[in-house]
PyMOL Python script that loads the backbone (N, CA, C, O; Angstrom):
from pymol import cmd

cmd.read_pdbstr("""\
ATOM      1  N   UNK A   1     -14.413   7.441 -88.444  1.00  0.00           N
ATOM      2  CA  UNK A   1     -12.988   7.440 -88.738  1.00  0.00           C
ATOM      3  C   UNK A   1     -12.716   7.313 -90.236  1.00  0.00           C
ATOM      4  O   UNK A   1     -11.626   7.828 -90.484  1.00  0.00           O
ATOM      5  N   UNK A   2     -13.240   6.873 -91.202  1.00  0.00           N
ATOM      6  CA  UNK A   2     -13.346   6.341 -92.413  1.00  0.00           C
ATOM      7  C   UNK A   2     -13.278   7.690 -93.025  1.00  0.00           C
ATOM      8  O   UNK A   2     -12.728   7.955 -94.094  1.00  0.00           O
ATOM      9  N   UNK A   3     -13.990   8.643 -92.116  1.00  0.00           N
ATOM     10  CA  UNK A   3     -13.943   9.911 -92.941  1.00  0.00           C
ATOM     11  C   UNK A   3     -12.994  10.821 -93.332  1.00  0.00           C
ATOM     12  O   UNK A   3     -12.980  11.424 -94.406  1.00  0.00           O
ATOM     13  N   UNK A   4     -12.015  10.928 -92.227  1.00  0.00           N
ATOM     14  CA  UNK A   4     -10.829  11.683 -91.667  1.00  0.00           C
ATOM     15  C   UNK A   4      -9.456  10.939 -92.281  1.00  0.00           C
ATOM     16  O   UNK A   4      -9.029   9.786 -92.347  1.00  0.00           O
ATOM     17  N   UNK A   5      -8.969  12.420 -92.736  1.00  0.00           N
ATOM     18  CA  UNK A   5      -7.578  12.012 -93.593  1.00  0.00           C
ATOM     19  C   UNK A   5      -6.562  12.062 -92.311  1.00  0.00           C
ATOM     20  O   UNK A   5      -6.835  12.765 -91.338  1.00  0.00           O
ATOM     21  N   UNK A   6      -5.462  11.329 -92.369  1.00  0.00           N
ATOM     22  CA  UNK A   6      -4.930  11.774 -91.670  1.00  0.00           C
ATOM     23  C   UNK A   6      -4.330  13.318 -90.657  1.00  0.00           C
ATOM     24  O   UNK A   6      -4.044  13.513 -89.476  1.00  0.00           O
ATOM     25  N   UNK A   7      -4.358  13.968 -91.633  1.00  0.00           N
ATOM     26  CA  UNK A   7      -4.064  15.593 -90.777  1.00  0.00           C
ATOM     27  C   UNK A   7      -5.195  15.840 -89.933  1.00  0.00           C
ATOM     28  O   UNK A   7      -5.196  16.152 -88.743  1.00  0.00           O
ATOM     29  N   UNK A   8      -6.102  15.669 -90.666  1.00  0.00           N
ATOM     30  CA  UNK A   8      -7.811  15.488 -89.360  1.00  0.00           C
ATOM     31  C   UNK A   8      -7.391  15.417 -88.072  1.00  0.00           C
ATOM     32  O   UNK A   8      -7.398  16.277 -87.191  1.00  0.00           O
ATOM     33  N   UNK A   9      -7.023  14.288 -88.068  1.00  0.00           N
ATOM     34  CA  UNK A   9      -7.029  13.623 -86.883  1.00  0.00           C
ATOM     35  C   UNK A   9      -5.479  14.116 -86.057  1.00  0.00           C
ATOM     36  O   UNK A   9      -5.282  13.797 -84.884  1.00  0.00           O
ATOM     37  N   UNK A  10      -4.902  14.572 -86.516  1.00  0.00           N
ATOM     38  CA  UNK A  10      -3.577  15.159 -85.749  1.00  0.00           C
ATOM     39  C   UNK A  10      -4.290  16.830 -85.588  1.00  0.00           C
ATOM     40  O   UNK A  10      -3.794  17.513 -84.692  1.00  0.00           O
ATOM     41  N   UNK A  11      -5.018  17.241 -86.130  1.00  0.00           N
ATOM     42  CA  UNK A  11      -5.424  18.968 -85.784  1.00  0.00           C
ATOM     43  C   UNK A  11      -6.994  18.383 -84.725  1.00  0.00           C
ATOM     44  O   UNK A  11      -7.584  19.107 -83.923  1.00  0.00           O
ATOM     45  N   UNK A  12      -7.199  17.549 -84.912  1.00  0.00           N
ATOM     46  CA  UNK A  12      -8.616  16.948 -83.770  1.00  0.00           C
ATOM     47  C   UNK A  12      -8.184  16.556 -82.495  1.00  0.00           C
ATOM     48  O   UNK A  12      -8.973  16.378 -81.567  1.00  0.00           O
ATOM     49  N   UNK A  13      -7.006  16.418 -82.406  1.00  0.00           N
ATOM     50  CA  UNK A  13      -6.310  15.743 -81.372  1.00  0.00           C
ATOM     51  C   UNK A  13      -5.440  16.479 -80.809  1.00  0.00           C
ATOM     52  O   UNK A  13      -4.792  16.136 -79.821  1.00  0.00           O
ATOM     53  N   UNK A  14      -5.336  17.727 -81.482  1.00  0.00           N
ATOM     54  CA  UNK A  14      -4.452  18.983 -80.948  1.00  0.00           C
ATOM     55  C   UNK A  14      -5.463  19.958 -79.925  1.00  0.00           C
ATOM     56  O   UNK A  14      -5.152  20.603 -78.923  1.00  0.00           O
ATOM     57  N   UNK A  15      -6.776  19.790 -80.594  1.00  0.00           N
ATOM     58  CA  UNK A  15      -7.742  20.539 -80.326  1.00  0.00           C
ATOM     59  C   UNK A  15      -8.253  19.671 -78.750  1.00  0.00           C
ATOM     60  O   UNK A  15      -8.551  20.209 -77.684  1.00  0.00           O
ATOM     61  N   UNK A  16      -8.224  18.477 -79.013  1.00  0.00           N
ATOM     62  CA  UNK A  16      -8.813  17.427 -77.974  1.00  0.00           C
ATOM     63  C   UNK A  16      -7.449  17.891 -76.568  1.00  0.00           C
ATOM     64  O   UNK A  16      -7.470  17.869 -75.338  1.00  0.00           O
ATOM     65  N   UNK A  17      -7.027  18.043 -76.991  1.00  0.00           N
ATOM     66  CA  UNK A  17      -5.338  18.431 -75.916  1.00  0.00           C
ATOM     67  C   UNK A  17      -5.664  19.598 -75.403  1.00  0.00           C
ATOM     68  O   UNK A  17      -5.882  19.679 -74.194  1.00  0.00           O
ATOM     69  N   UNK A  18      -5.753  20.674 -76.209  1.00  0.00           N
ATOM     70  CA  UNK A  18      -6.161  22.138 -75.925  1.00  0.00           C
ATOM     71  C   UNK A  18      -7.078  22.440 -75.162  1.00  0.00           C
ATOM     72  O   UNK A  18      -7.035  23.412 -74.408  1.00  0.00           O
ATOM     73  N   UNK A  19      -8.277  21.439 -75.283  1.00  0.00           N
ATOM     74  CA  UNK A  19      -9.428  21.566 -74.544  1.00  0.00           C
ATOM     75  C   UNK A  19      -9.493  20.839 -73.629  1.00  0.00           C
ATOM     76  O   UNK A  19      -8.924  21.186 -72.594  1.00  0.00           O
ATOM     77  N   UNK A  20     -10.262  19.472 -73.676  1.00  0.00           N
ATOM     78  CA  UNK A  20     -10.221  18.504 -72.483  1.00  0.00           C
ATOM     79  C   UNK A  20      -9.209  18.602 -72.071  1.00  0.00           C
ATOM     80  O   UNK A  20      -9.338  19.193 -70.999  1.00  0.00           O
ATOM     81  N   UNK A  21      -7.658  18.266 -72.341  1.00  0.00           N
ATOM     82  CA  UNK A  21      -6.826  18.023 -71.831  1.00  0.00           C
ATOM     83  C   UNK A  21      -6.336  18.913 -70.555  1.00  0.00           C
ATOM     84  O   UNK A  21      -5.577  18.601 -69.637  1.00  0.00           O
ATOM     85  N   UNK A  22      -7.099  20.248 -70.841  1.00  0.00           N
ATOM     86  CA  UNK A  22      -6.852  21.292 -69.510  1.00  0.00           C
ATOM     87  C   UNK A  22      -7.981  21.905 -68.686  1.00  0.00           C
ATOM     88  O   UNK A  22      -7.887  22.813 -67.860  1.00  0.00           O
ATOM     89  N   UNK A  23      -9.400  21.024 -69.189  1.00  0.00           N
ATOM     90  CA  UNK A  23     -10.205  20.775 -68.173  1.00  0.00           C
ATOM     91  C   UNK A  23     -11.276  21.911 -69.058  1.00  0.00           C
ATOM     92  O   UNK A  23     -12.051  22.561 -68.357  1.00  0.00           O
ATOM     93  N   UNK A  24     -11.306  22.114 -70.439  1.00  0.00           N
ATOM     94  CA  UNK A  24     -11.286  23.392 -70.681  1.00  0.00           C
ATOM     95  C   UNK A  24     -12.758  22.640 -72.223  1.00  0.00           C
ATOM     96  O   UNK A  24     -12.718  21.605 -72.888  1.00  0.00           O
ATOM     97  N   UNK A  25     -14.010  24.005 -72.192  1.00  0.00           N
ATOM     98  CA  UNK A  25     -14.339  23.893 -73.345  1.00  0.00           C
ATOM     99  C   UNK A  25     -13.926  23.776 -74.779  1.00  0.00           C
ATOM    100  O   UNK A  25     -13.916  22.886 -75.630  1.00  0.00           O
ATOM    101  N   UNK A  26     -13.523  25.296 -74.685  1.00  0.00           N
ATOM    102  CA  UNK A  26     -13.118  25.814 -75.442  1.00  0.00           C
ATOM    103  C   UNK A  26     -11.690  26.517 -75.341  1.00  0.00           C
ATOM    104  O   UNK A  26     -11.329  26.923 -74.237  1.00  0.00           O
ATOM    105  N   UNK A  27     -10.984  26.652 -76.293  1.00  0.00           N
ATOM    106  CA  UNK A  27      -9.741  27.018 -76.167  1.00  0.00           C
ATOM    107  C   UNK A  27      -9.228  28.297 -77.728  1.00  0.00           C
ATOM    108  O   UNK A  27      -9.657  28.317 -78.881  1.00  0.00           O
ATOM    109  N   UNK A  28      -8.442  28.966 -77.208  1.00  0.00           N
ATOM    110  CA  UNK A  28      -8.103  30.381 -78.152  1.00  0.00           C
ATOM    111  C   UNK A  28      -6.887  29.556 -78.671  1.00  0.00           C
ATOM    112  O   UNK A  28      -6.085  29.289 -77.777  1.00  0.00           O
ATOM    113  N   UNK A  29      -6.505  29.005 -80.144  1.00  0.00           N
ATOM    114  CA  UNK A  29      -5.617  28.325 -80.876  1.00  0.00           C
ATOM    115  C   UNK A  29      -5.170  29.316 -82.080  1.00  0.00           C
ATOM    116  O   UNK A  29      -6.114  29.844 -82.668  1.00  0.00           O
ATOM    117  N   UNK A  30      -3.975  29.616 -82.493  1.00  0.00           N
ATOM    118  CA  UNK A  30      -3.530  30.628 -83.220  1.00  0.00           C
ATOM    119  C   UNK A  30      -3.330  29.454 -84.337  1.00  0.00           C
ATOM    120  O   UNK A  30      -3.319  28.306 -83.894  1.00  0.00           O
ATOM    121  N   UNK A  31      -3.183  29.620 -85.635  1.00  0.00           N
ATOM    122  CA  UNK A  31      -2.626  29.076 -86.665  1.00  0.00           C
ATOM    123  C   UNK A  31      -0.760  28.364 -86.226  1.00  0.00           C
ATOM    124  O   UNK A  31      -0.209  27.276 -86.056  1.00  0.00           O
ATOM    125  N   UNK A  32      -0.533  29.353 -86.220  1.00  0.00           N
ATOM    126  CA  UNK A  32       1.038  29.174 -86.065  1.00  0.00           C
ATOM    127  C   UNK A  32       1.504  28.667 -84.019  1.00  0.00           C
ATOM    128  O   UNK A  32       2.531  28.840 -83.363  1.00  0.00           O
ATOM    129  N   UNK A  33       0.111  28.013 -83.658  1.00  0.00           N
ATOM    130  CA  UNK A  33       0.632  27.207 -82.574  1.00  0.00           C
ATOM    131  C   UNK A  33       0.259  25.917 -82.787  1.00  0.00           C
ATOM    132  O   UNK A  33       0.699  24.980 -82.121  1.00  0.00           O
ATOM    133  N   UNK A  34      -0.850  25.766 -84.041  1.00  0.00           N
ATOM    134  CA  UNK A  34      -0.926  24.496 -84.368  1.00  0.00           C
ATOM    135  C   UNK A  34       0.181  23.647 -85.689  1.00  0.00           C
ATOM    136  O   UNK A  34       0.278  22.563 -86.265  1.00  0.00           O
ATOM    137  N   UNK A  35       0.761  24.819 -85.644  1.00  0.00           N
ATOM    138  CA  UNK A  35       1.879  24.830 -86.672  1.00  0.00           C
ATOM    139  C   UNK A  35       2.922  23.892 -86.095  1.00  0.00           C
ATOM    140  O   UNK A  35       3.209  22.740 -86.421  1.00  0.00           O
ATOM    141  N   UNK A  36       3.569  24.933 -84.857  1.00  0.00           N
ATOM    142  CA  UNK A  36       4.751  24.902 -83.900  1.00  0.00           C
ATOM    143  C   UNK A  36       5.081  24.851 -82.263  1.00  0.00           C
ATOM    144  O   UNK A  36       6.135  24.692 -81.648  1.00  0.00           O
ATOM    145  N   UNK A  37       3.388  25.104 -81.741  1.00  0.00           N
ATOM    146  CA  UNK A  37       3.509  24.546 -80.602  1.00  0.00           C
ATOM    147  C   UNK A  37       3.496  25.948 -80.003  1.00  0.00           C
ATOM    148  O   UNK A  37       3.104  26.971 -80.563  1.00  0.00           O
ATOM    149  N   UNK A  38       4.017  25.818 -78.706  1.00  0.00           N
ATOM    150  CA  UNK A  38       4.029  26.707 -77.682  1.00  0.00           C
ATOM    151  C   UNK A  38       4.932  26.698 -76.807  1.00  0.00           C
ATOM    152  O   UNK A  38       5.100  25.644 -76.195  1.00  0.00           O
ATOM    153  N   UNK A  39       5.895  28.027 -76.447  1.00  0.00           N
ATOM    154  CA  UNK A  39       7.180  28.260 -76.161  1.00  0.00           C
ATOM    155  C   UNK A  39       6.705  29.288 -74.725  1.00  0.00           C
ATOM    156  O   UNK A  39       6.110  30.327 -75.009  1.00  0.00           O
ATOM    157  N   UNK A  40       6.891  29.077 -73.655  1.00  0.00           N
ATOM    158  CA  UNK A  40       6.643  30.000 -73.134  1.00  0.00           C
ATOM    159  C   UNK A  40       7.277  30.995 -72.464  1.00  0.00           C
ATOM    160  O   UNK A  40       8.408  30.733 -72.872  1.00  0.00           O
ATOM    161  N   UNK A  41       7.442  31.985 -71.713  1.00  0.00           N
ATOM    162  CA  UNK A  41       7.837  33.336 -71.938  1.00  0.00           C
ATOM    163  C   UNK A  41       9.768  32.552 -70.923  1.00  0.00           C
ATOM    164  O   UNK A  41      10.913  32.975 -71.080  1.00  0.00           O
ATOM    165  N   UNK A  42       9.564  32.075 -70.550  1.00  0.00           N
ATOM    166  CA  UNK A  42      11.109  31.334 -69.863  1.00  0.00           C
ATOM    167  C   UNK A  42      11.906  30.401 -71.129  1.00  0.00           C
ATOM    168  O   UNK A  42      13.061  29.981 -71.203  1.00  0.00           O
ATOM    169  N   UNK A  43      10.609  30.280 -72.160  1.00  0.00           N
ATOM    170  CA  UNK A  43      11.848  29.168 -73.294  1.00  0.00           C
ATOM    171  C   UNK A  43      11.454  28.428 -72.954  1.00  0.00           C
ATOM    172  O   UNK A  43      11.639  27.762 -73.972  1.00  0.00           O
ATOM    173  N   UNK A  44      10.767  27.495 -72.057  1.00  0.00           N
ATOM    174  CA  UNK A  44      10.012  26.148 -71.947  1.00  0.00           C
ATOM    175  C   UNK A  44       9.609  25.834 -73.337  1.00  0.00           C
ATOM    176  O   UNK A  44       9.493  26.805 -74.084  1.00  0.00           O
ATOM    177  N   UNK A  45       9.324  24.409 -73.925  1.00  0.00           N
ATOM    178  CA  UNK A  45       8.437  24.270 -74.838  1.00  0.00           C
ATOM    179  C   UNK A  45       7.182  23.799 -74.418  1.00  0.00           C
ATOM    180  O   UNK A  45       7.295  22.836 -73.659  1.00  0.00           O
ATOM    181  N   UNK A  46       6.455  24.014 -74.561  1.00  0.00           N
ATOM    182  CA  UNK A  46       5.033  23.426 -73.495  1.00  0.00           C
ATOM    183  C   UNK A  46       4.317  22.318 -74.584  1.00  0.00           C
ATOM    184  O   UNK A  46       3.764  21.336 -74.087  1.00  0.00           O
ATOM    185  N   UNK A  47       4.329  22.490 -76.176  1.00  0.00           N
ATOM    186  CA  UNK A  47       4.114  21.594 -76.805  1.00  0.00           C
ATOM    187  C   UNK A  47       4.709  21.571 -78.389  1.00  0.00           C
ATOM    188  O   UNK A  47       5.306  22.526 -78.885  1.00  0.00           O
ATOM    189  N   UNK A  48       4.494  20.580 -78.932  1.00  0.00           N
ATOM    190  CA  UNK A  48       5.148  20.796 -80.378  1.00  0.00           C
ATOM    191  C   UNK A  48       3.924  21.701 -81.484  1.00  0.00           C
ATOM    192  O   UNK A  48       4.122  22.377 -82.493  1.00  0.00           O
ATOM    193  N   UNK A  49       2.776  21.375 -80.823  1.00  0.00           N
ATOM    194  CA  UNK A  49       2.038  21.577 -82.176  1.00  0.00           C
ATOM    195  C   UNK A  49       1.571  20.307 -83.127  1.00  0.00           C
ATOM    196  O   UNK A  49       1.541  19.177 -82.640  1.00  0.00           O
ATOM    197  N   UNK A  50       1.211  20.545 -84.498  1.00  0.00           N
ATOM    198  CA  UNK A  50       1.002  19.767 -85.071  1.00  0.00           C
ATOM    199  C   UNK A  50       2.104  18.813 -86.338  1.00  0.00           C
ATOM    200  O   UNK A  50       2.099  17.789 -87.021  1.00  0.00           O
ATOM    201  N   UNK A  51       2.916  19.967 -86.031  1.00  0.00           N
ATOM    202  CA  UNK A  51       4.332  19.712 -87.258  1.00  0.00           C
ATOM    203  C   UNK A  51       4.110  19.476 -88.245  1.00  0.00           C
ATOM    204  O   UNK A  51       4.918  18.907 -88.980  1.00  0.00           O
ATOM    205  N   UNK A  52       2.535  19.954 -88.727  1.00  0.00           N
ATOM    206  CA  UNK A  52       2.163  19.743 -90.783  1.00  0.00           C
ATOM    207  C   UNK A  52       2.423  21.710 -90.801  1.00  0.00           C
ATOM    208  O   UNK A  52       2.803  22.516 -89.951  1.00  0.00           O
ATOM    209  N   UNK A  53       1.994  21.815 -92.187  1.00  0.00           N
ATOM    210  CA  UNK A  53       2.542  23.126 -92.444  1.00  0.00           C
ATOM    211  C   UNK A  53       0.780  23.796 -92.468  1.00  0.00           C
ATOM    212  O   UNK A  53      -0.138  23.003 -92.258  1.00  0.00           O
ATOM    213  N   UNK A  54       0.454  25.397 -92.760  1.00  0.00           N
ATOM    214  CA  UNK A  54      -0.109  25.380 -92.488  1.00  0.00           C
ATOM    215  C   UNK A  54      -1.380  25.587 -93.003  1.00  0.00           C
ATOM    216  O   UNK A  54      -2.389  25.886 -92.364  1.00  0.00           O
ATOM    217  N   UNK A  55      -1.228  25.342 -94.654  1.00  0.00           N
ATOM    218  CA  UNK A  55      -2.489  24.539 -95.426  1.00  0.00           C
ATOM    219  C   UNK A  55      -2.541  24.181 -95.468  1.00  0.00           C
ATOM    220  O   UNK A  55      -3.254  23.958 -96.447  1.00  0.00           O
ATOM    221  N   UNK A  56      -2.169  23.152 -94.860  1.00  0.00           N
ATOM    222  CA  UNK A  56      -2.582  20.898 -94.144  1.00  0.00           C
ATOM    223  C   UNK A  56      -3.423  21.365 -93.237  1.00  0.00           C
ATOM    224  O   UNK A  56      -4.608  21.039 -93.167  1.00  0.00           O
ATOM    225  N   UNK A  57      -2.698  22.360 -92.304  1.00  0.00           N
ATOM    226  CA  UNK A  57      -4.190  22.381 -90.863  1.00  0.00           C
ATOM    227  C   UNK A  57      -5.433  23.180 -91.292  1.00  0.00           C
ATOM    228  O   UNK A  57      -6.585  23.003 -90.898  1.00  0.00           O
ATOM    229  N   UNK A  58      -4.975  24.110 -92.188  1.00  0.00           N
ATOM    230  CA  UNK A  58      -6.358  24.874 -92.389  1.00  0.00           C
ATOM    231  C   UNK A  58      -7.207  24.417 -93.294  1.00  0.00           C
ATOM    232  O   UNK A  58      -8.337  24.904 -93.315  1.00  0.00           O
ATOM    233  N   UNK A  59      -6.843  23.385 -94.233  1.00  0.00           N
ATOM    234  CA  UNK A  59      -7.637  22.554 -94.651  1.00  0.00           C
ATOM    235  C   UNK A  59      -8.492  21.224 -93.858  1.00  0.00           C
ATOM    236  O   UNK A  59      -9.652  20.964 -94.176  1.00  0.00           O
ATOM    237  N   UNK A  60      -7.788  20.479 -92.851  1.00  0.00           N
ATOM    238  CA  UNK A  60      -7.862  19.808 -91.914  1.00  0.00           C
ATOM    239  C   UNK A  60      -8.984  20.685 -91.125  1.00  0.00           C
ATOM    240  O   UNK A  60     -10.004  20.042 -90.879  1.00  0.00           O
ATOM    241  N   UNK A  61      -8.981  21.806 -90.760  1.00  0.00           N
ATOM    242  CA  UNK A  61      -9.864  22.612 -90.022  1.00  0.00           C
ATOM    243  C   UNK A  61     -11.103  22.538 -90.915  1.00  0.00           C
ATOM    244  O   UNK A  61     -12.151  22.010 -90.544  1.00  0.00           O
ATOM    245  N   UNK A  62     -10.935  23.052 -92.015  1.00  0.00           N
ATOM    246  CA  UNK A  62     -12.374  23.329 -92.816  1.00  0.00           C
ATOM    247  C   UNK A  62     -12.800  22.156 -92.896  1.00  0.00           C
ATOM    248  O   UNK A  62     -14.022  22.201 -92.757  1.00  0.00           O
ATOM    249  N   UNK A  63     -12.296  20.667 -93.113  1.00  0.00           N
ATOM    250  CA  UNK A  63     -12.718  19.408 -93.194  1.00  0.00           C
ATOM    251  C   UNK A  63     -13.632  19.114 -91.875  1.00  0.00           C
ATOM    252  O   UNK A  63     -14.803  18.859 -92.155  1.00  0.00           O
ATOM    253  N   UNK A  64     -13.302  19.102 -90.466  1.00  0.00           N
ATOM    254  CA  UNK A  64     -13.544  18.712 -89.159  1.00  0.00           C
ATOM    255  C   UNK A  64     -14.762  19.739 -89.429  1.00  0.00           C
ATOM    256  O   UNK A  64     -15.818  19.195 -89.754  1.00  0.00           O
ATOM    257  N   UNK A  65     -14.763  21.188 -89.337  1.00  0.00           N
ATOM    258  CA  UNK A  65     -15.864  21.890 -89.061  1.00  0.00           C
ATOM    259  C   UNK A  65     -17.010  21.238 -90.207  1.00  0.00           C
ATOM    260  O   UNK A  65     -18.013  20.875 -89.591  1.00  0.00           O
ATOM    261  N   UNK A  66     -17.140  20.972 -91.828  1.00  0.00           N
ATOM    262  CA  UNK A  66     -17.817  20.467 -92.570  1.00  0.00           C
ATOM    263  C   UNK A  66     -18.485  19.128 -92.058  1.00  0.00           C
ATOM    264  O   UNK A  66     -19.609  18.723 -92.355  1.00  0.00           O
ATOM    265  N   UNK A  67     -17.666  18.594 -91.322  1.00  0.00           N
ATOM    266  CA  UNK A  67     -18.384  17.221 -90.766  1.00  0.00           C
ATOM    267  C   UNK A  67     -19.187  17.585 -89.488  1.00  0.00           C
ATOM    268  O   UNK A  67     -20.125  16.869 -89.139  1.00  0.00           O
ATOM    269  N   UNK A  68     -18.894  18.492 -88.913  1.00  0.00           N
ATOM    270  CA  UNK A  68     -19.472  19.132 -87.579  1.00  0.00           C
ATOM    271  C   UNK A  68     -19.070  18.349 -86.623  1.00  0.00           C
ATOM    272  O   UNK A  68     -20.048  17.885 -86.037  1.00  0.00           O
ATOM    273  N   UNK A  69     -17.514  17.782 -85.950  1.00  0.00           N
ATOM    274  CA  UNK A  69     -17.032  17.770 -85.673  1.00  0.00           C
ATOM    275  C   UNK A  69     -16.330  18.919 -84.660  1.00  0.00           C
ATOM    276  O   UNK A  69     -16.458  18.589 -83.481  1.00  0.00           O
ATOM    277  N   UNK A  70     -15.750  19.954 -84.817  1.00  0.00           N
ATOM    278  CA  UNK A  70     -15.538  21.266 -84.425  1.00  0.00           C
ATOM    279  C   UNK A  70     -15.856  22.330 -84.506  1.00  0.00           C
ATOM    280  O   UNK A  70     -15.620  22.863 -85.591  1.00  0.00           O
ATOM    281  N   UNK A  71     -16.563  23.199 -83.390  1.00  0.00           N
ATOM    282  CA  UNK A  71     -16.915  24.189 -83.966  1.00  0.00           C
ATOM    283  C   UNK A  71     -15.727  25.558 -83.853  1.00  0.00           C
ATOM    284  O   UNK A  71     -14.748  25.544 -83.106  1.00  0.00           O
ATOM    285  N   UNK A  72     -16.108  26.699 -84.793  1.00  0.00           N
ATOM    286  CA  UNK A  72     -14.745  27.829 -84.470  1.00  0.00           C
ATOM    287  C   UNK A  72     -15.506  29.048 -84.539  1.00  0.00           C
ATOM    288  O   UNK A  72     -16.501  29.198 -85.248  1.00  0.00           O
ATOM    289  N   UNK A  73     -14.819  30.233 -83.498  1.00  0.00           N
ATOM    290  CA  UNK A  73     -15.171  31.726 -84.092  1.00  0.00           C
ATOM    291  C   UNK A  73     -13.729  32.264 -84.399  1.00  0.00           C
ATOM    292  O   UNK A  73     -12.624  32.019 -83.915  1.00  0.00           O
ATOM    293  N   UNK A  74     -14.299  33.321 -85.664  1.00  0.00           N
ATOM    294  CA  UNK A  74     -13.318  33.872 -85.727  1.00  0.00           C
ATOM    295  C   UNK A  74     -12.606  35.370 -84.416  1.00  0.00           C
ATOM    296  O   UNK A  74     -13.289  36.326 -84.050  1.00  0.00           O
ATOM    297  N   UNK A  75     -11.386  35.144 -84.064  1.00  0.00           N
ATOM    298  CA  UNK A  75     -11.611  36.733 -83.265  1.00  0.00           C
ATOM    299  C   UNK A  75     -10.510  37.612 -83.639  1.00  0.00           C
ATOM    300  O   UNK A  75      -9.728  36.895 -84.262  1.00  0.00           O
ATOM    301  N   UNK A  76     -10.044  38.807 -83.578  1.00  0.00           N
ATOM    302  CA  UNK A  76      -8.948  39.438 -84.075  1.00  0.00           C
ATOM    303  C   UNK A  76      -9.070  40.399 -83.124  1.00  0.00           C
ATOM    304  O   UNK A  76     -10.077  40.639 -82.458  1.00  0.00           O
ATOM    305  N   UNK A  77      -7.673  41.118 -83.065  1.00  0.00           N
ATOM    306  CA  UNK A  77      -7.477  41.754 -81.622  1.00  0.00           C
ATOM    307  C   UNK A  77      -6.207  42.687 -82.161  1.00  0.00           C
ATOM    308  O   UNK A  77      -5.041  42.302 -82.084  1.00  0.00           O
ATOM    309  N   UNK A  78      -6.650  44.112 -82.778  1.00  0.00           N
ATOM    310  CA  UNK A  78      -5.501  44.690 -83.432  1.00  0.00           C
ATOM    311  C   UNK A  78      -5.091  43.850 -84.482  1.00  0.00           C
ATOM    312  O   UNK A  78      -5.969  43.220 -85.072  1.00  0.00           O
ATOM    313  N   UNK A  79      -3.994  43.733 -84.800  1.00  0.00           N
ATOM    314  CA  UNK A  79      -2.956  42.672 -85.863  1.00  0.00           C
ATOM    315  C   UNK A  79      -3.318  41.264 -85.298  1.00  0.00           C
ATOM    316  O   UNK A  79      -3.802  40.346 -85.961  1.00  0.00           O
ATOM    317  N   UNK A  80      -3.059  41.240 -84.185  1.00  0.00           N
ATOM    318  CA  UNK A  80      -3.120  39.133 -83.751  1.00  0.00           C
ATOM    319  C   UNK A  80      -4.681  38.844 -84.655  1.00  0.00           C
ATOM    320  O   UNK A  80      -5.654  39.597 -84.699  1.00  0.00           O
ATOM    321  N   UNK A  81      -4.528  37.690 -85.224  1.00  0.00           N
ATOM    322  CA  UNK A  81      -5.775  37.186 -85.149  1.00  0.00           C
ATOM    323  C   UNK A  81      -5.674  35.458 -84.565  1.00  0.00           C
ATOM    324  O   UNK A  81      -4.859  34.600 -84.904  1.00  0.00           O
ATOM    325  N   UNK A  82      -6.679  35.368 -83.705  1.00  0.00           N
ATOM    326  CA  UNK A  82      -6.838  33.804 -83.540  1.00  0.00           C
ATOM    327  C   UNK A  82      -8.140  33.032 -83.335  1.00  0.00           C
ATOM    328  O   UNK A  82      -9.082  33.783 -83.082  1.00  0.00           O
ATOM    329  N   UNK A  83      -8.415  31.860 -83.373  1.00  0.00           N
ATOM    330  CA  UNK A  83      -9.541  31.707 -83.329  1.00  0.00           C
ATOM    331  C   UNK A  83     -10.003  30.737 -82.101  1.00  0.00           C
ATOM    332  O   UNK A  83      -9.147  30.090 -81.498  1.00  0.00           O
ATOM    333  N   UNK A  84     -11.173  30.668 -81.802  1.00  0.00           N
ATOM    334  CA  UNK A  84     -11.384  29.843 -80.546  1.00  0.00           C
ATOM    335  C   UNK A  84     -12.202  28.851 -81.114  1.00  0.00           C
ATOM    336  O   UNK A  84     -13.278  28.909 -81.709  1.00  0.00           O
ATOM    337  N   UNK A  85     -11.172  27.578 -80.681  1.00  0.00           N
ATOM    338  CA  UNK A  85     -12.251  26.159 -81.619  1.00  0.00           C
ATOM    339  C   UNK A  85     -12.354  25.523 -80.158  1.00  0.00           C
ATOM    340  O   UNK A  85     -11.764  25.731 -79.098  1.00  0.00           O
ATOM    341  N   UNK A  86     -13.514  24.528 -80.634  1.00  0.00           N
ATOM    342  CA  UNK A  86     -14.312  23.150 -79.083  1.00  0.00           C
ATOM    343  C   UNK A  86     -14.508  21.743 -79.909  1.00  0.00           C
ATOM    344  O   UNK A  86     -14.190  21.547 -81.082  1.00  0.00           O
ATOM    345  N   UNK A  87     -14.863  21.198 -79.374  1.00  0.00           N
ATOM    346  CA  UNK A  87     -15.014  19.998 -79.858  1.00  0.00           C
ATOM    347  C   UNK A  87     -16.653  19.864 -79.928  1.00  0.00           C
ATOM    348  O   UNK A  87     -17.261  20.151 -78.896  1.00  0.00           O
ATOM    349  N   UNK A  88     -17.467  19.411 -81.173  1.00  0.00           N
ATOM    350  CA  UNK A  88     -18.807  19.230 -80.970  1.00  0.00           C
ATOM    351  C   UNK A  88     -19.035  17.488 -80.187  1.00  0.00           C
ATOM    352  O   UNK A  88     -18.326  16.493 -80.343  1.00  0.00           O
ATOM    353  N   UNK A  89     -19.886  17.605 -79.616  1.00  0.00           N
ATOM    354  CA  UNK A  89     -20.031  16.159 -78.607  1.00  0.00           C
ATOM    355  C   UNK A  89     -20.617  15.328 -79.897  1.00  0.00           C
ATOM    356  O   UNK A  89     -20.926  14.142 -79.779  1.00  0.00           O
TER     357      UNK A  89
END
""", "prot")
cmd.dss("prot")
cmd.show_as("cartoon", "prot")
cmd.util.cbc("prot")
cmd.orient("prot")
């Protein structure tokens, strides 16, 4: 814990939600849902996200993966790009 700045631990805990939380390894996380969450196709909000902007998380990301903490691939699909991060045990 000593290691982790705060945003760490709010994008580790987004990731910990994404994954465990739905029974799930690994999970496909876009930039701009760790941004703002997830709205789904009725207008539900299903979550907030992380509510930092989004060179807090992508720095926060490169931090967690450097500690080996999380691992990520990159994937792109036409224009979308997103990436699929897990949690290392």
């Amino acid at each position: 814990m000593a290691f982790l700045s705060g945003p760490m631990v709010k994008v580790y805990l987004y990731i910990l939600m994404r994954t465990t939380g739905f029974y799930k390894r690994r999970d496909n996380i876009a930039l701009s849902q760790f941004e703002h969450g997830i709205v789904d196709s009725e207008g539900n909000r299903l979550d907030y996200g992380t509510g930092m902007s989004r060179n807090a998380i992508i720095q926060a990301l490169k931090g967690l993966k450097r500690l080996g903490l999380i691992g990520m691939v990159n994937r792109t699909s036409g224009s979308y790009r997103t990436n699929t991060y897990w949690l290392n045990p």
